[in-house]
ZANUTI-64495 format. One record per residue (C-alpha): residue in three letters; x, y, z. Coordinates in steps of 0.5 Angstrom, whole numbers, padded with zeros to 4 digits, always signed. Example, Ala and Ser with C-alpha at 12.3 -4.5 7.8 and 13.67 -1.06 7.14 Angstrom:
% ZANUTI-64495
ALA+0025-0009+0016/SER+0027-0002+0014/
END
This chain:
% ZANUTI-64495
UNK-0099+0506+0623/UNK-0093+0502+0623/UNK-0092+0497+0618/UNK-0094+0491+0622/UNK-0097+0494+0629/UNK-0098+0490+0636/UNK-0104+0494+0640/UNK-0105+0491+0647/UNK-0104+0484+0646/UNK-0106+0478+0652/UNK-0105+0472+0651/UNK-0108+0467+0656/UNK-0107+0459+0658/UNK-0113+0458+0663/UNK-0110+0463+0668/UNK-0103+0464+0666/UNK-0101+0471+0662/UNK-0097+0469+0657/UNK-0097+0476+0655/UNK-0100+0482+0657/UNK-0102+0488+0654/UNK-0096+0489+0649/UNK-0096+0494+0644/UNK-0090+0496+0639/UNK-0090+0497+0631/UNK-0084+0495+0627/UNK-0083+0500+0621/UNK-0082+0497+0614/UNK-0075+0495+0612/UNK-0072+0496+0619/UNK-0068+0490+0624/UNK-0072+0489+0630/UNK-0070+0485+0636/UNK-0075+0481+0641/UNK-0070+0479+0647/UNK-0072+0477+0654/UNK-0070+0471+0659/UNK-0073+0464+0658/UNK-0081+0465+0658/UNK-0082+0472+0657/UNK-0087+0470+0652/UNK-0082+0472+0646/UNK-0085+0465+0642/UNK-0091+0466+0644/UNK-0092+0474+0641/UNK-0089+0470+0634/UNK-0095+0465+0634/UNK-0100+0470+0635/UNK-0097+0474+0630/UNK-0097+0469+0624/UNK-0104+0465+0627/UNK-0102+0459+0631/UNK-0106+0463+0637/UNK-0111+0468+0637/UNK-0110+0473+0641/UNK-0114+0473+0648/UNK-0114+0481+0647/UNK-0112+0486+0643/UNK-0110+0486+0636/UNK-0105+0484+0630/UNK-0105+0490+0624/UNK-0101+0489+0618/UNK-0101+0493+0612/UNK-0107+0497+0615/UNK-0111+0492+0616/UNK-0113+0487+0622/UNK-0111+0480+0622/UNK-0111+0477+0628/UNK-0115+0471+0629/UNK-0113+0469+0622/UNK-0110+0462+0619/UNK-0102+0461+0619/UNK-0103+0459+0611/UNK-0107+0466+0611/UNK-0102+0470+0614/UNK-0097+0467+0610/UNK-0100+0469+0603/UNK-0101+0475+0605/UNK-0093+0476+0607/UNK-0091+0475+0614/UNK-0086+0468+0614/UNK-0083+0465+0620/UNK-0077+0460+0621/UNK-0078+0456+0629/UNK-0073+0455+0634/UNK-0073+0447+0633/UNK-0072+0446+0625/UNK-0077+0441+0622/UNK-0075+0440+0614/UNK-0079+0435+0611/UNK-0074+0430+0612/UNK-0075+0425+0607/UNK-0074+0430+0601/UNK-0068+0434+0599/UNK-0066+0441+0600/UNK-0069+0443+0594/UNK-0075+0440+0594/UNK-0076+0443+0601/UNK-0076+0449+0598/UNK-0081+0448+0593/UNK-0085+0446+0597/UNK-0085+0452+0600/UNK-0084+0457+0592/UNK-0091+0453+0590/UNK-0094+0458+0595/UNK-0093+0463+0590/UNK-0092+0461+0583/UNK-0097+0456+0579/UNK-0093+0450+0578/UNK-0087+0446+0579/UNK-0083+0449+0573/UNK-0083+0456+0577/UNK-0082+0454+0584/UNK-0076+0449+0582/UNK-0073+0456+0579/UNK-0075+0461+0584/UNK-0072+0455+0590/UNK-0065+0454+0586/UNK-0064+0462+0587/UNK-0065+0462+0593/UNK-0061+0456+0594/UNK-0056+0460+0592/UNK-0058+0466+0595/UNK-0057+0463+0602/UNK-0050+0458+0599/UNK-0054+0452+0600/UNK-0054+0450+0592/UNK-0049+0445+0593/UNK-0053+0442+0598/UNK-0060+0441+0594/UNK-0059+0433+0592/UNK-0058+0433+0600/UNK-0063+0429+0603/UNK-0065+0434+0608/UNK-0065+0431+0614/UNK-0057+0429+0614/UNK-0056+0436+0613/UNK-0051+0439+0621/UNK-0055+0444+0624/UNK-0052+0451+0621/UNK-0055+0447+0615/UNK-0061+0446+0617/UNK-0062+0453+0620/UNK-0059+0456+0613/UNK-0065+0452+0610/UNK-0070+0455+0615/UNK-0069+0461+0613/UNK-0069+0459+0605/UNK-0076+0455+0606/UNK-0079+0462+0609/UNK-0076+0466+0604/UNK-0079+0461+0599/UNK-0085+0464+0601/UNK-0084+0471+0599/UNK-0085+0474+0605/UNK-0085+0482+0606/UNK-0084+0480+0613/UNK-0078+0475+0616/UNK-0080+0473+0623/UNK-0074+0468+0626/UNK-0073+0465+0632/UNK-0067+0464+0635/UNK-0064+0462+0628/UNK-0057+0462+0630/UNK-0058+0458+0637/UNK-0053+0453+0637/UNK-0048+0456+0631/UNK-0040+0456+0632/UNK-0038+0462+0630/UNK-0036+0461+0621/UNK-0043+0459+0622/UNK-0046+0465+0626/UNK-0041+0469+0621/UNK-0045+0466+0615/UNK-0052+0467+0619/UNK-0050+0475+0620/UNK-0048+0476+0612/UNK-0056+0473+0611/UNK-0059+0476+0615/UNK-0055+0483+0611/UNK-0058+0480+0605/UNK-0065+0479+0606/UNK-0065+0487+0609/UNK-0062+0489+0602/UNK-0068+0486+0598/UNK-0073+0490+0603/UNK-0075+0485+0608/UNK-0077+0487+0614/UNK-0075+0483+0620/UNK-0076+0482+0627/UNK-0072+0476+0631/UNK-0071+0472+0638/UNK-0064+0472+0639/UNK-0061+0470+0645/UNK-0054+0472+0643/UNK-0054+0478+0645/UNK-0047+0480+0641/UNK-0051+0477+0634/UNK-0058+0481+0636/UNK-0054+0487+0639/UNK-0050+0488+0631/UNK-0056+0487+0627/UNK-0062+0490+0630/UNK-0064+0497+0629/UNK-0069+0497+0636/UNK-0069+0491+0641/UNK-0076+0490+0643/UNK-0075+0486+0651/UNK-0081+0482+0655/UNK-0081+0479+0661/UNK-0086+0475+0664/UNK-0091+0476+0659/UNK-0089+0484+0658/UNK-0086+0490+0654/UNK-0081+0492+0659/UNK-0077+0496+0655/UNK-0075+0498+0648/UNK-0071+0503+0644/UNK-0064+0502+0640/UNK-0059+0497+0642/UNK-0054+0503+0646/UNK-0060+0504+0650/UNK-0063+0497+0651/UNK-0056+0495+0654/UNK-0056+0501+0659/UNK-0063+0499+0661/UNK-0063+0498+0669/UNK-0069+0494+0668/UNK-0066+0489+0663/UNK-0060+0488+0666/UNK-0064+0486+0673/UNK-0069+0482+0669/UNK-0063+0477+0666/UNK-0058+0478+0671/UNK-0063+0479+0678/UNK-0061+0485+0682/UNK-0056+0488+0684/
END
């Protein structure tokens, strides 16, 4: 079994099927890509991966075991984070308090967290920001402190969502050289990306759904020579 496994997930809001039946595993230290047009269910396979839905059918395994059904702060402790498509930091408190925040998941007690939030500050260069108050950060910023509070958290797995939507391109730069680093410390990723240049460089296999189901997979090369992905972006011929 893969490293975290998706066997025959559904996914229903009273009589939509948000997704149907979508199975694929993501092996340990690899860059996976979830790429489909505006409504495919991409967000909605990350809320049930990480416990905001429970899936209507099928199931969710990580490490071996089932966790379909738990709470999100479950997951999380057991080492799957995410980052959301619309940034929220704690807008009141500064960049480094938003990351302690986060350490206080794993360590046991302020001290701890403060250290582990400062080289993970550092880490993503946002240490020259941690006085900020995080709500004046730009948005390349606020994306940057997305990433930092999930790897605050010690994940084993980074799910993103369209962590580089709205960048220009020293940030999209600076994003990609993150991505690369997190990789290097052996955790494993799967992305929403609609930048399909970004999610074309980085990914070691592209997962594409559409209206709610897998309708491809495979490496970049293949997903970009895909007759049924290009018709689902572009329409038919």
């Amino acid at each position: 079994m893969s490293f975290l496994e998706i066997k025959k997930v559904s996914m229903f809001f009273g009589g939509l099927a948000a997704l149907k039946d979508v199975s694929f595993g993501i092996t340990k230290g690899e860059i996976l890509g979830l790429i489909g047009p505006n409504g495919a269910g991409k967000t909605t396979l990350f809320n049930v991966v990480n416990g905001f839905y429970k899936p209507s059918r099928g199931d969710v395994f990580f490490n071996d075991i089932t966790i379909s059904g738990h709470k999100p702060h479950e997951i999380c402790q057991r080492g799957i984070a995410r980052t959301f498509q619309v940034v929220k930091p704690l807008q009141r408190m500064s960049v480094l308090d938003n990351v302690i925040a986060s350490a206080l998941l794993r360590t046991g007690n302020r001290k701890q967290a403060e250290v582990a939030a400062r080289d993970i500050l550092h880490f993503t260069a946002l240490d020259n920001d941690r006085e900020v108050i995080s709500r004046g950060l730009p948005l390349g910023k606020r994306k940057r402190l997305e990433i930092a509070r999930a790897l605050a958290t010690q994940p084993e797995i980074l799910l993103l969502d369209e962590s580089f939507a709205g960048l220009n391109p020293s940030e999209l730069d600076a994003s990609i050289g993150i991505i690369g680093k997190i990789r290097e410390r052996g955790i494993t990723i799967m992305i929403i990306e609609h930048h399909m240049k970004v999610i074309m460089s980085i990914s070691d296999r592209i997962v594409v759904l559409n209206y709610g189901e897998k309708i491809a997979e495979g490496t970049p090369q293949e997903i970009r020579d895909n007759g049924l992905v290009v018709e689902a972006y572009l329409g038919e011929a």
